[in-house]
N, CA, C and O atoms as a printed pandas DataFrame, in Angstrom:
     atom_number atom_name residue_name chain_id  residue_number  x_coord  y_coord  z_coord
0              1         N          UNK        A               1  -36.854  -33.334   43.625
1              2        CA          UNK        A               1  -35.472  -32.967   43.885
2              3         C          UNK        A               1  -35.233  -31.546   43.372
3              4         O          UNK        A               1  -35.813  -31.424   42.293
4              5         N          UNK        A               2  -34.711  -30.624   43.671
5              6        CA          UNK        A               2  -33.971  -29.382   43.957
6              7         C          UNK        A               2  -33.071  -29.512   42.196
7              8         O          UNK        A               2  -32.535  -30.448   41.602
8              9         N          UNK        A               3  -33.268  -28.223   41.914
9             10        CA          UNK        A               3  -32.385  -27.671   40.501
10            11         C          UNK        A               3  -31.268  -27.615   40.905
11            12         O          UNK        A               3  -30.869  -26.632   41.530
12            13         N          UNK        A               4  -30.257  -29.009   40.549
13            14        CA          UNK        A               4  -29.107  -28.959   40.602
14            15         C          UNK        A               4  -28.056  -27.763   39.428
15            16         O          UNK        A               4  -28.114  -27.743   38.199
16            17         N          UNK        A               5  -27.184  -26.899   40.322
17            18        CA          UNK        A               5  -26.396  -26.191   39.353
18            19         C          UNK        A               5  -24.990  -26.168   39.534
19            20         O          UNK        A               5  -24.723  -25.642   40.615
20            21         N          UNK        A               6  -23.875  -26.568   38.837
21            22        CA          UNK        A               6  -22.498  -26.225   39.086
22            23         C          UNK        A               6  -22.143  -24.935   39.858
23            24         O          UNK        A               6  -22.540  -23.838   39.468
24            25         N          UNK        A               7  -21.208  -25.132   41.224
25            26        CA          UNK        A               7  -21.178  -24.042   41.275
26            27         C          UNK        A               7  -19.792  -23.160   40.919
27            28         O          UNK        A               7  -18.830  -23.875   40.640
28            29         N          UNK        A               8  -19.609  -22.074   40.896
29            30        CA          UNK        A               8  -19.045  -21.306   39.884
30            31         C          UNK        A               8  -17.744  -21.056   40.214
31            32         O          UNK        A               8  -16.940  -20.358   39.595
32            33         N          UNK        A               9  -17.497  -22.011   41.791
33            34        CA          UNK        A               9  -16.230  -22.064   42.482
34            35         C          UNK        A               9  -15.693  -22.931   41.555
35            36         O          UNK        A               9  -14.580  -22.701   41.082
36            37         N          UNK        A              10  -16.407  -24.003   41.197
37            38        CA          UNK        A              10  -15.523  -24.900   40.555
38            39         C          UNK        A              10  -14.517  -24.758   39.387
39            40         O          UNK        A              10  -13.716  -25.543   38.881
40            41         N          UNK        A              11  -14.819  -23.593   39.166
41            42        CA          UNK        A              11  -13.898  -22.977   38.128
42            43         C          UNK        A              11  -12.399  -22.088   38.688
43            44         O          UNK        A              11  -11.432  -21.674   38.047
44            45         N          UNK        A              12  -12.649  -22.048   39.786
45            46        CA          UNK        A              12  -11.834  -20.999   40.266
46            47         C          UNK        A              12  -10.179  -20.871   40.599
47            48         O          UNK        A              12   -9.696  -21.114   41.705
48            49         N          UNK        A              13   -9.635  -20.565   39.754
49            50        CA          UNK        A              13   -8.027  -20.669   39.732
50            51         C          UNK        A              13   -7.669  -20.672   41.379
51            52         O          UNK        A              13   -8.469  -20.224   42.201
52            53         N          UNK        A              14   -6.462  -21.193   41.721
53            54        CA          UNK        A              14   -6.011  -21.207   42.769
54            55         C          UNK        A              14   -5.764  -19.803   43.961
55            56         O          UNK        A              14   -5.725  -19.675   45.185
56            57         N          UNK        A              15   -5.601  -18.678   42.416
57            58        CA          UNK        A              15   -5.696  -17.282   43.411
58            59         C          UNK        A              15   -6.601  -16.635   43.759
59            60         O          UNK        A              15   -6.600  -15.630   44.470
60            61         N          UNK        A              16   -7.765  -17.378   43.094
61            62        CA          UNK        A              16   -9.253  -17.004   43.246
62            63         C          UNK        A              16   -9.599  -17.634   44.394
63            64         O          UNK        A              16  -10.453  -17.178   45.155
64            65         N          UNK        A              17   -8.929  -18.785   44.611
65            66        CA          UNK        A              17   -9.819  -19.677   45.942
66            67         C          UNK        A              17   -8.854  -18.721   47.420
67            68         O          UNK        A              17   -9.301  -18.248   48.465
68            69         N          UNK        A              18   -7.512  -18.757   46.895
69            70        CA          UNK        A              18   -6.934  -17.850   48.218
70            71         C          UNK        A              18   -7.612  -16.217   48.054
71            72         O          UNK        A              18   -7.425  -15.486   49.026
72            73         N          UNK        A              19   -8.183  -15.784   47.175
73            74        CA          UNK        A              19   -8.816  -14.324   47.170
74            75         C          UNK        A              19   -9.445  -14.723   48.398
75            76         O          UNK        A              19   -9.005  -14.533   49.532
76            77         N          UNK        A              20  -10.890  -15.493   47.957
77            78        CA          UNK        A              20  -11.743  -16.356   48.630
78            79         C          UNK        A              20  -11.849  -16.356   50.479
79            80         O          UNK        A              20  -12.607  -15.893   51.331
80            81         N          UNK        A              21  -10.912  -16.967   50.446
81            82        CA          UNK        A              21  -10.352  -16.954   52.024
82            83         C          UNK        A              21   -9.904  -16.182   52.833
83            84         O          UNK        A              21   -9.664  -16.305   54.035
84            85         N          UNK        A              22   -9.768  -15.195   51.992
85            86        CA          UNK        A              22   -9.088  -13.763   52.463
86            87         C          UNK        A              22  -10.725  -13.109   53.079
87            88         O          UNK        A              22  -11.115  -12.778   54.199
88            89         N          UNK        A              23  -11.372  -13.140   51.717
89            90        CA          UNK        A              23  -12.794  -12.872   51.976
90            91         C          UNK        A              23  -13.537  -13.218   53.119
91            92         O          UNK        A              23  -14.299  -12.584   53.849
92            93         N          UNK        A              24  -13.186  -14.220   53.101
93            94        CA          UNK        A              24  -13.691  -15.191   54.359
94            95         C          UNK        A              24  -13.376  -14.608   55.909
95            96         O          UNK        A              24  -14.024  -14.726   56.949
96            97         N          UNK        A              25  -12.240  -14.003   55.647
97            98        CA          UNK        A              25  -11.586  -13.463   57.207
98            99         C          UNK        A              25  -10.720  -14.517   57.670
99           100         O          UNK        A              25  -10.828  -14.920   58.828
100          101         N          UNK        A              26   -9.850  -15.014   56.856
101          102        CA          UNK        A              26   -8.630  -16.175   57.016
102          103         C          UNK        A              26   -7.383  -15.300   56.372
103          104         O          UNK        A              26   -6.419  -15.875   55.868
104          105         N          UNK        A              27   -7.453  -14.308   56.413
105          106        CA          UNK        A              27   -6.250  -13.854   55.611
106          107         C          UNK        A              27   -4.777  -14.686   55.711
107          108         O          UNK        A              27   -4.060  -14.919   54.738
108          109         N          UNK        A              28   -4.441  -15.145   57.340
109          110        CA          UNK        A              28   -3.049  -15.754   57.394
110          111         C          UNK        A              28   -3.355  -16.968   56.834
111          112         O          UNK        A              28   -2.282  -17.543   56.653
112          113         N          UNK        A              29   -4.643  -17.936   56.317
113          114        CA          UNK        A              29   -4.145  -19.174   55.586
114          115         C          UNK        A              29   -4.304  -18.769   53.870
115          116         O          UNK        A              29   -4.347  -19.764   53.147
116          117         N          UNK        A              30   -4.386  -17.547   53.227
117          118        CA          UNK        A              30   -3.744  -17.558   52.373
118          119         C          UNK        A              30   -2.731  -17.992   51.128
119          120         O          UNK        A              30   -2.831  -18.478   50.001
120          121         N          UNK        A              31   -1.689  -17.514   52.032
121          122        CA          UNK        A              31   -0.468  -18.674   51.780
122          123         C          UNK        A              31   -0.632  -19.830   51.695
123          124         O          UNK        A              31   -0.224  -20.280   50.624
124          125         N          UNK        A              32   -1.245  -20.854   52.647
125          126        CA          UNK        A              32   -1.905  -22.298   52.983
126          127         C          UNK        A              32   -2.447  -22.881   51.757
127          128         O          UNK        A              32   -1.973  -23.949   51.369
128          129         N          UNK        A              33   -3.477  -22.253   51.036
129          130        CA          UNK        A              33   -3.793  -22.673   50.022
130          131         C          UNK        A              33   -3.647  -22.411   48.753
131          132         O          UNK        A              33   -4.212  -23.078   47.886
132          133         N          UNK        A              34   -2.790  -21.305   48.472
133          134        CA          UNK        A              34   -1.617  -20.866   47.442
134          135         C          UNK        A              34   -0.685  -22.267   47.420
135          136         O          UNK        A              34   -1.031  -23.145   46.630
136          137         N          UNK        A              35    0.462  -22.484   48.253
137          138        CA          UNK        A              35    0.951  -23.363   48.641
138          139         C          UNK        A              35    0.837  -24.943   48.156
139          140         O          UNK        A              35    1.575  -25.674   47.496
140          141         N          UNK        A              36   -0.248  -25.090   48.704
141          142        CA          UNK        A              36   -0.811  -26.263   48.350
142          143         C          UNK        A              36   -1.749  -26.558   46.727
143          144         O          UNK        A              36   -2.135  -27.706   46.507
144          145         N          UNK        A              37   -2.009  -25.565   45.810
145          146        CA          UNK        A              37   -2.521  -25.466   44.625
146          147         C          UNK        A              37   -3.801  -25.697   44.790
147          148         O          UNK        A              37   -4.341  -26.551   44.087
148          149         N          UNK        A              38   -4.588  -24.925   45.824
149          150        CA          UNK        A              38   -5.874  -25.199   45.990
150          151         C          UNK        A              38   -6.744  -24.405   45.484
151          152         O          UNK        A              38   -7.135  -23.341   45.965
152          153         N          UNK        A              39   -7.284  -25.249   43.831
153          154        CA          UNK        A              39   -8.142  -24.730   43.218
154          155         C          UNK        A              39   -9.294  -24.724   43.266
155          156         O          UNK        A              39   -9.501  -25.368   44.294
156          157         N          UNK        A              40  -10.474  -24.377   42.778
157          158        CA          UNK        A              40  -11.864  -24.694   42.939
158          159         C          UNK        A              40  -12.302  -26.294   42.855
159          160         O          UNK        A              40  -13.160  -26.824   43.562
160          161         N          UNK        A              41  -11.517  -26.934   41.830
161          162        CA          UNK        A              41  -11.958  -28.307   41.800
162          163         C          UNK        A              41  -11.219  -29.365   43.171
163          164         O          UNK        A              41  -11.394  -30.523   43.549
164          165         N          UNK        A              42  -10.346  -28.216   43.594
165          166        CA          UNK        A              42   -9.637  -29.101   44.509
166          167         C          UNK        A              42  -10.501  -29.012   46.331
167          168         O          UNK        A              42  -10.232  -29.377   47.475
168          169         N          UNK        A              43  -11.391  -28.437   45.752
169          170        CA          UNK        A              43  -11.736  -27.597   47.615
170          171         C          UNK        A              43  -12.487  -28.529   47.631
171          172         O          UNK        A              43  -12.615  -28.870   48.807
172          173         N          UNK        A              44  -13.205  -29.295   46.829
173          174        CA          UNK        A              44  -13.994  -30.904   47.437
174          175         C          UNK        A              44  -13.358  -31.641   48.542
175          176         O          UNK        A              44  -14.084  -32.484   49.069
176          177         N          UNK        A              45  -12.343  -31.535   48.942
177          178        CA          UNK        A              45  -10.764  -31.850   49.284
178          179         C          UNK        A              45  -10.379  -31.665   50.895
179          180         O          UNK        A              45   -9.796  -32.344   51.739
180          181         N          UNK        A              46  -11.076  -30.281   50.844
181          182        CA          UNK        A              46  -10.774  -29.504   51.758
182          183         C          UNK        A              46  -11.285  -29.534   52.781
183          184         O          UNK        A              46  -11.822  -28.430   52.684
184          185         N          UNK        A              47  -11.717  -30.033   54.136
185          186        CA          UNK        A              47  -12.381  -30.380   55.000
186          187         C          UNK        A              47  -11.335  -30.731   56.853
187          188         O          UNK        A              47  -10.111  -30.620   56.781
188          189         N          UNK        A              48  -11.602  -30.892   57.458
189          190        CA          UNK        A              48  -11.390  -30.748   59.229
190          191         C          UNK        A              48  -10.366  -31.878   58.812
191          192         O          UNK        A              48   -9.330  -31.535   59.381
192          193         N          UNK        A              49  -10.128  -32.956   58.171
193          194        CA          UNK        A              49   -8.948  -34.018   57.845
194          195         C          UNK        A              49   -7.709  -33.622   56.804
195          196         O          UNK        A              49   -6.665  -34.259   56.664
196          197         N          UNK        A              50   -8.052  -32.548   56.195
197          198        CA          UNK        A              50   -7.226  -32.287   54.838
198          199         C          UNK        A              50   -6.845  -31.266   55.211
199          200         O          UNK        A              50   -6.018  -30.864   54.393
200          201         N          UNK        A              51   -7.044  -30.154   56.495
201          202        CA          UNK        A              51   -6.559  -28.997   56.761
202          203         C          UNK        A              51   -5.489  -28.546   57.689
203          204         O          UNK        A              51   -4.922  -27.461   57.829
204          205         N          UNK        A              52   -5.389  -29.583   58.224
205          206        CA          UNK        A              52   -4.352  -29.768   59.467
206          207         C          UNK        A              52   -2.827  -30.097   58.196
207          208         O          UNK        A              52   -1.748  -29.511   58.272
208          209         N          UNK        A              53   -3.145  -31.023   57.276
209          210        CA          UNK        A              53   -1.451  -30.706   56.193
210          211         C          UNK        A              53   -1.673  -29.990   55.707
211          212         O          UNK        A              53   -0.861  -29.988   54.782
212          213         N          UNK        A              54   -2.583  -28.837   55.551
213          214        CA          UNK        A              54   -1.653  -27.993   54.631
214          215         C          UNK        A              54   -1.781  -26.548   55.674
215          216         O          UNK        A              54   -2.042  -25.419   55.259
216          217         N          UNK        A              55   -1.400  -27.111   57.796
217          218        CA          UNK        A              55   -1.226  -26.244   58.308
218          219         C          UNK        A              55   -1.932  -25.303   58.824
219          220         O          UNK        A              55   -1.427  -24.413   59.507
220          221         N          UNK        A              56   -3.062  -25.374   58.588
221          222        CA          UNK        A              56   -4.152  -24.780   59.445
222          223         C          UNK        A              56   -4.914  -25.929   60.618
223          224         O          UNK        A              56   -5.795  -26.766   60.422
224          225         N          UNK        A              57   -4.179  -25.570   61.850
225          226        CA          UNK        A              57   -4.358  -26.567   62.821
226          227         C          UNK        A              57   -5.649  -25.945   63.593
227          228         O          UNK        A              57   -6.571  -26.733   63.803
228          229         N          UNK        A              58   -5.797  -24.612   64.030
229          230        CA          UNK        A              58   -6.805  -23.931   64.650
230          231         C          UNK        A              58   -8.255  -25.113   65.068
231          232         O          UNK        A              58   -9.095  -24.967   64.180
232          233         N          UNK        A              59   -8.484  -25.625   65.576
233          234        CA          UNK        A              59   -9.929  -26.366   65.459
234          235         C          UNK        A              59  -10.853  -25.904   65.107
235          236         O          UNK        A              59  -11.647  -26.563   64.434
236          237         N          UNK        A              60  -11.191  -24.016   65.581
237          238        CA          UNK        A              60  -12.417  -23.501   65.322
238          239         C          UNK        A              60  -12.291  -23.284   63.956
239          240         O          UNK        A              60  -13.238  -23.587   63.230
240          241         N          UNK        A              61  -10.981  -22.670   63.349
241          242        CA          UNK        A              61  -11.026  -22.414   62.403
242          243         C          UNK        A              61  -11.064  -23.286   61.714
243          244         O          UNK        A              61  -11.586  -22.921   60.660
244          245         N          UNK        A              62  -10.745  -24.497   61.688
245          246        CA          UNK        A              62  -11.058  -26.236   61.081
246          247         C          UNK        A              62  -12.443  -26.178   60.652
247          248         O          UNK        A              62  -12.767  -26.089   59.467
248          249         N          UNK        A              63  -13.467  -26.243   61.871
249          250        CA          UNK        A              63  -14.778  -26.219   61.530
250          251         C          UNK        A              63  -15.338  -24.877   61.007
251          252         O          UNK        A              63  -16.566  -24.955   60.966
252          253         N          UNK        A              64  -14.889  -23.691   60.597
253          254        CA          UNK        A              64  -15.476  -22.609   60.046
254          255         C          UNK        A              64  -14.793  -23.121   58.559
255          256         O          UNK        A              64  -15.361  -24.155   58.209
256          257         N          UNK        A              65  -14.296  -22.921   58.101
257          258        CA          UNK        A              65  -13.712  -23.047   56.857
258          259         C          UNK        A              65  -14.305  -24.195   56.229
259          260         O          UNK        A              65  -14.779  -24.238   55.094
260          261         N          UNK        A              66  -14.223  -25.285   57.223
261          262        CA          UNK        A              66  -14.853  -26.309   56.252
262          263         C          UNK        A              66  -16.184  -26.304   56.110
263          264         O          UNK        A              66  -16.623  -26.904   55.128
264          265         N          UNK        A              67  -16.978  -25.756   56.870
265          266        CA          UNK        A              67  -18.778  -25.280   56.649
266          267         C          UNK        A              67  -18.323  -24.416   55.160
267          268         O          UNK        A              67  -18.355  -24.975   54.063
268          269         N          UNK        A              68  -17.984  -23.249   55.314
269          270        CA          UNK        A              68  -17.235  -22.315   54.005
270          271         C          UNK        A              68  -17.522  -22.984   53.005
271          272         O          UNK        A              68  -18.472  -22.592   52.326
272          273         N          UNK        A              69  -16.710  -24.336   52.557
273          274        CA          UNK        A              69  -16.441  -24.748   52.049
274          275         C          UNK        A              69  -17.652  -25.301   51.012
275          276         O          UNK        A              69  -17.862  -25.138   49.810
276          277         N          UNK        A              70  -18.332  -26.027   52.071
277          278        CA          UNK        A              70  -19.652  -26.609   52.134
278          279         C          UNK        A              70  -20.334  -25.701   51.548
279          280         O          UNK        A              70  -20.585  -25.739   50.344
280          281         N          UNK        A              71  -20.756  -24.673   52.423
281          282        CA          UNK        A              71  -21.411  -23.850   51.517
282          283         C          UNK        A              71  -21.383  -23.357   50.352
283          284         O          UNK        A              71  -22.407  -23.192   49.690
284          285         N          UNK        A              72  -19.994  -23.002   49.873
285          286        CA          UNK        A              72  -19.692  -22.543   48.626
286          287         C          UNK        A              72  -19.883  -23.584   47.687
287          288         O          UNK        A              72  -19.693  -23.158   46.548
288          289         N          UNK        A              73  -20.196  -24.825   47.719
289          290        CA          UNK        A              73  -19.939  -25.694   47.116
290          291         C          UNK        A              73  -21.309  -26.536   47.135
291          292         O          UNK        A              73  -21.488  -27.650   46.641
292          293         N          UNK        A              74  -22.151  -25.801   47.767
293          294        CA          UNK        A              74  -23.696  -26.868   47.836
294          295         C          UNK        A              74  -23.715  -27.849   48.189
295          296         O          UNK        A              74  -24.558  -28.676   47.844
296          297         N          UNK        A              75  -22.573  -28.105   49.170
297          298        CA          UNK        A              75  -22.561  -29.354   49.798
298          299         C          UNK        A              75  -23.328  -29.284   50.818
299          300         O          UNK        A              75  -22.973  -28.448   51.650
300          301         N          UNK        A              76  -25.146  -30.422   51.274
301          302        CA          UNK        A              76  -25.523  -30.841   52.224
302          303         C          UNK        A              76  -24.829  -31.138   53.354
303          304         O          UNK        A              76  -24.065  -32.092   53.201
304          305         N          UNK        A              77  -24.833  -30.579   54.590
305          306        CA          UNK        A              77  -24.671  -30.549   55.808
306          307         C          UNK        A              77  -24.919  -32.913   56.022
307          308         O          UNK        A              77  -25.846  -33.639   55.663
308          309         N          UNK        A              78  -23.456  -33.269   56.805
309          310        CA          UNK        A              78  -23.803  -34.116   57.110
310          311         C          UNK        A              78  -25.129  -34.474   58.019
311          312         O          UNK        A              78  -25.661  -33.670   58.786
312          313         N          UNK        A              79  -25.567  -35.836   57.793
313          314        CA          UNK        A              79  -26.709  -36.168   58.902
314          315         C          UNK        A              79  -26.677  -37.191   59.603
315          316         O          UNK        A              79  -27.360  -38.211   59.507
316          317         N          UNK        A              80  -25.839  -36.916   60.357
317          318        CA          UNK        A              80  -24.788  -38.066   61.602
318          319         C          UNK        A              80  -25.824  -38.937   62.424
319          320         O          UNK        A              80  -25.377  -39.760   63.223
320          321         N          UNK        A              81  -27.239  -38.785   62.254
321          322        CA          UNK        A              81  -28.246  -39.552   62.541
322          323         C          UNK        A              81  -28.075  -40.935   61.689
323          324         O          UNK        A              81  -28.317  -42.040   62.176
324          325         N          UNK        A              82  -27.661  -40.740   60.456
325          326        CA          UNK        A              82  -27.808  -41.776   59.776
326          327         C          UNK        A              82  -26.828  -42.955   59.854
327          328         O          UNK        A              82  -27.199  -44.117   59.694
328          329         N          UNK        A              83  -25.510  -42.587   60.116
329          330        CA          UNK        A              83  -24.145  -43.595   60.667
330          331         C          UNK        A              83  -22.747  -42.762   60.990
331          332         O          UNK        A              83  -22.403  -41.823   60.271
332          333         N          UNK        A              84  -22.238  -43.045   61.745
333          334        CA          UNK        A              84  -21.211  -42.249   61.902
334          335         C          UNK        A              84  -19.698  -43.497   60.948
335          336         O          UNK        A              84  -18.713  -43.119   60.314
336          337         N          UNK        A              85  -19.974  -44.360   61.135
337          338        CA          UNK        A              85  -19.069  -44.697   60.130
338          339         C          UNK        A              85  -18.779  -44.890   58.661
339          340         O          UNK        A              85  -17.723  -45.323   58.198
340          341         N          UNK        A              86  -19.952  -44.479   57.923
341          342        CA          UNK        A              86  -19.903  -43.907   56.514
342          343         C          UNK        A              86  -20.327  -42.154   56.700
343          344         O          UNK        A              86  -21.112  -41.371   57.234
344          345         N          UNK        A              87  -19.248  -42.261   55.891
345          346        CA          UNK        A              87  -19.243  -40.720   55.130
346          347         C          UNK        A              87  -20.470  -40.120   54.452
347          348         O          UNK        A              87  -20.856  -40.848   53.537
348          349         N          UNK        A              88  -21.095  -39.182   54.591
349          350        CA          UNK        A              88  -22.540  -38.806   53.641
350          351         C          UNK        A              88  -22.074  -38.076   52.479
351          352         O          UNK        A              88  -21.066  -37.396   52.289
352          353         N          UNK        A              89  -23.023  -38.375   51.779
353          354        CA          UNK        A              89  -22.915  -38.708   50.147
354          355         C          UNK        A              89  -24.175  -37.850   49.531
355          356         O          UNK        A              89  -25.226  -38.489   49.479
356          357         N          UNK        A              90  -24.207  -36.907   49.203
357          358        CA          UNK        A              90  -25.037  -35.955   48.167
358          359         C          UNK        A              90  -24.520  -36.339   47.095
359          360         O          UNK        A              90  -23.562  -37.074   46.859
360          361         N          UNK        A              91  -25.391  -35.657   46.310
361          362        CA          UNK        A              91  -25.271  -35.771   44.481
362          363         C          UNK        A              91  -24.090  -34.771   44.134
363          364         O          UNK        A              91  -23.159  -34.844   43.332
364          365         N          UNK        A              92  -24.489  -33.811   45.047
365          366        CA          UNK        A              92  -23.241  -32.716   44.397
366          367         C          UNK        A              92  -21.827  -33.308   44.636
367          368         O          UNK        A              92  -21.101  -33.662   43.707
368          369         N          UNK        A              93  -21.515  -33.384   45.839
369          370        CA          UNK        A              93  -20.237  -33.619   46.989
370          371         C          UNK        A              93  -20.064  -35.133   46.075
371          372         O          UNK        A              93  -18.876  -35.350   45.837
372          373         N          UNK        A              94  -20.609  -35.753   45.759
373          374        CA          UNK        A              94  -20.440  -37.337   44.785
374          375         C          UNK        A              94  -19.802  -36.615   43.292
375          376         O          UNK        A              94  -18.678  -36.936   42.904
376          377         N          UNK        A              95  -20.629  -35.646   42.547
377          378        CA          UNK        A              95  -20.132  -35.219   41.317
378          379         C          UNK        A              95  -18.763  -34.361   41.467
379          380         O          UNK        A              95  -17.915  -34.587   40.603
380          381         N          UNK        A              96  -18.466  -33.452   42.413
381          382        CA          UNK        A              96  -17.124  -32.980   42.912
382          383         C          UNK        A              96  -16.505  -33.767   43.078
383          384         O          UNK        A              96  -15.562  -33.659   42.294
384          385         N          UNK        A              97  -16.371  -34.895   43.874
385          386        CA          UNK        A              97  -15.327  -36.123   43.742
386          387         C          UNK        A              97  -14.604  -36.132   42.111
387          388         O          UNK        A              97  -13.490  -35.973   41.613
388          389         N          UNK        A              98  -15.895  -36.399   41.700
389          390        CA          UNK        A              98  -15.770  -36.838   39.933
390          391         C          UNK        A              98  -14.975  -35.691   39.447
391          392         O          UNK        A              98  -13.797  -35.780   39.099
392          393         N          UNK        A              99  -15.429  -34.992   39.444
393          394        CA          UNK        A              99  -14.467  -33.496   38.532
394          395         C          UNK        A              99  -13.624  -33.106   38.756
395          396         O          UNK        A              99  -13.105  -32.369   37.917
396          397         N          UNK        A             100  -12.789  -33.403   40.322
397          398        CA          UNK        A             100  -11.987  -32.895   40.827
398          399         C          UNK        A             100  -10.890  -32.903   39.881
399          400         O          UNK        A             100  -10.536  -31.900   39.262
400          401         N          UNK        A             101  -10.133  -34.530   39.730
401          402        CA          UNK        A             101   -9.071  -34.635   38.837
402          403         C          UNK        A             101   -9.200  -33.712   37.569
403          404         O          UNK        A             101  -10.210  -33.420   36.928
404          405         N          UNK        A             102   -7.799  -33.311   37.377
405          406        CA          UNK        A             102   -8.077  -32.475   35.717
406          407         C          UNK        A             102   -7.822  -33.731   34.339
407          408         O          UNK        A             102   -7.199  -34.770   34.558
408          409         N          UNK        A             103   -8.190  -33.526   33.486
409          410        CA          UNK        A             103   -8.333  -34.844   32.244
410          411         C          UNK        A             103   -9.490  -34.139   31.640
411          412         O          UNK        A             103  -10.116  -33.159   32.043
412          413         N          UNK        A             104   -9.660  -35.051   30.313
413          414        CA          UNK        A             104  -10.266  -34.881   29.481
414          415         C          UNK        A             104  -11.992  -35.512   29.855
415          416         O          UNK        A             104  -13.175  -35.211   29.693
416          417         N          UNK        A             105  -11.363  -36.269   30.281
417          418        CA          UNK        A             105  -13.099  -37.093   31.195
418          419         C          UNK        A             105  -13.877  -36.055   31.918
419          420         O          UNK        A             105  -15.012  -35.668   31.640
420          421         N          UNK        A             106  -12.721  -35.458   33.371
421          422        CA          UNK        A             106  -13.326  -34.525   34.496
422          423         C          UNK        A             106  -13.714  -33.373   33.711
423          424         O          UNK        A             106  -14.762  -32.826   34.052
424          425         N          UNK        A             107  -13.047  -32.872   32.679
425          426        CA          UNK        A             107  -13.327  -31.772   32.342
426          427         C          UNK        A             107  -14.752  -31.785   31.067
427          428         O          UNK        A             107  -15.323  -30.742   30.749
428          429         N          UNK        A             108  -15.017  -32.767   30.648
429          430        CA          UNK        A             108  -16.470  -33.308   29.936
430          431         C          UNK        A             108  -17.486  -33.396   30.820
431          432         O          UNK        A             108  -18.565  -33.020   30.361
432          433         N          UNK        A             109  -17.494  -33.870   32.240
433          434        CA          UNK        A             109  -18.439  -34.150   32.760
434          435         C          UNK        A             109  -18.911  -33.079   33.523
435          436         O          UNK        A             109  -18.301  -32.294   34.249
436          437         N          UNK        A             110  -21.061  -33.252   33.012
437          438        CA          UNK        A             110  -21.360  -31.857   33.361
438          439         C          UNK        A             110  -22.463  -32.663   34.609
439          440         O          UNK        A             110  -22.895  -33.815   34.656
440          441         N          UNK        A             111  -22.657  -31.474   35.533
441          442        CA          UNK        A             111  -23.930  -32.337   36.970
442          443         C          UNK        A             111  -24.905  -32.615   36.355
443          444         O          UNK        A             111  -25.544  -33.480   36.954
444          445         N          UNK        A             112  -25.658  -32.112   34.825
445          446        CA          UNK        A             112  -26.771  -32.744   34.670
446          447         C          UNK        A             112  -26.721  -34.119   33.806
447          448         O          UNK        A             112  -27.647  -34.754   33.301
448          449         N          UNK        A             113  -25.074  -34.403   33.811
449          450        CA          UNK        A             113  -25.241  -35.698   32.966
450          451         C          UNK        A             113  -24.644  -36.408   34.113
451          452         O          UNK        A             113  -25.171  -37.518   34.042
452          453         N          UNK        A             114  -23.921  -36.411   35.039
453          454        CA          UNK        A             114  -23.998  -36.598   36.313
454          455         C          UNK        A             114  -25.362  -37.319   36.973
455          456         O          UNK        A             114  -25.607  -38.525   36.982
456          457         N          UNK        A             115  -25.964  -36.518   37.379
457          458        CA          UNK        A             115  -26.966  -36.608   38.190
458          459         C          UNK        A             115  -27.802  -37.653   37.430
459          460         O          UNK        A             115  -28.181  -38.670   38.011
460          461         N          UNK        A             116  -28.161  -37.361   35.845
461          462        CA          UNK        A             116  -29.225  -38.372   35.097
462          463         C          UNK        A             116  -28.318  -39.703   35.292
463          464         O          UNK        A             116  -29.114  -40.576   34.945
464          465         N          UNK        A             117  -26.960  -40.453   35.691
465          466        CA          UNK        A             117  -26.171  -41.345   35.650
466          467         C          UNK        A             117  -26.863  -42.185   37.224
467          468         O          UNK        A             117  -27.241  -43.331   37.466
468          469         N          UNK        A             118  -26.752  -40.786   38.108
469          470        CA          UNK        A             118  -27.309  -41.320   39.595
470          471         C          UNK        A             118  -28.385  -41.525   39.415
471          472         O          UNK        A             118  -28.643  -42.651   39.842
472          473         N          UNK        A             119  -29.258  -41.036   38.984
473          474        CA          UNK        A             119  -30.870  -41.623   39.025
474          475         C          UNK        A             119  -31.195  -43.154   38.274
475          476         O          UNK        A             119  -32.133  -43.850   38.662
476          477         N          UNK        A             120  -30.626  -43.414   37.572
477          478        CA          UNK        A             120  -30.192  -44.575   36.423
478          479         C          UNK        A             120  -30.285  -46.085   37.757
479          480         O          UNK        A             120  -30.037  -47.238   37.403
């Protein structure tokens, strides 16, 4: 298995993630995720179902942003070979779930004590 590492979005204040998007060449959803308090722990979140409320209806732009997303975040590319009615499940995109919420728990838990939990 591959050297799992946090990535460094997950830290990223809410004006960092709209910097982000600006970067991206989304400048008008900006606002969108200002708006909505979309921080680094929150962009686990963020995907073609979660983007249409907070107003970015575009389709193409649906599926660019949420690859974005993916990428920034080391999230494995689904593999729709395997079922289309469960959701795919990496180690990372599983430990982002986990951290998302803010608390004293999410904010203790690190991917390599994570990950040694999944192998268990």
């Amino acid at each position: 298995m591959a050297e799992l590492t946090e990535p460094v979005a997950l830290n990223w204040s809410r004006e960092e993630v709209a910097e982000w998007i600006v970067r991206c060449g989304f400048p008008q959803y900006q606002d969108c995720f200002l708006e909505n308090f979309i921080t680094g722990r929150k962009l686990i979140f963020v995907n073609c179902s979660s983007l249409p409320q907070m107003g970015i209806t575009n389709f193409e732009h649906m599926k660019e942003i949420s690859l974005l997303v993916r990428h920034l975040l080391k999230i494995e590319e689904p593999r729709w070979s395997q079922s289309i009615s469960l959701p795919h499940r990496d180690t990372m995109g599983l430990f982002l779930e986990q951290k998302a919420p803010t608390g004293e728990k999410a904010d203790a838990l690190t991917l390599e004590e994570f990950a040694k939990k999944e192998q268990e």
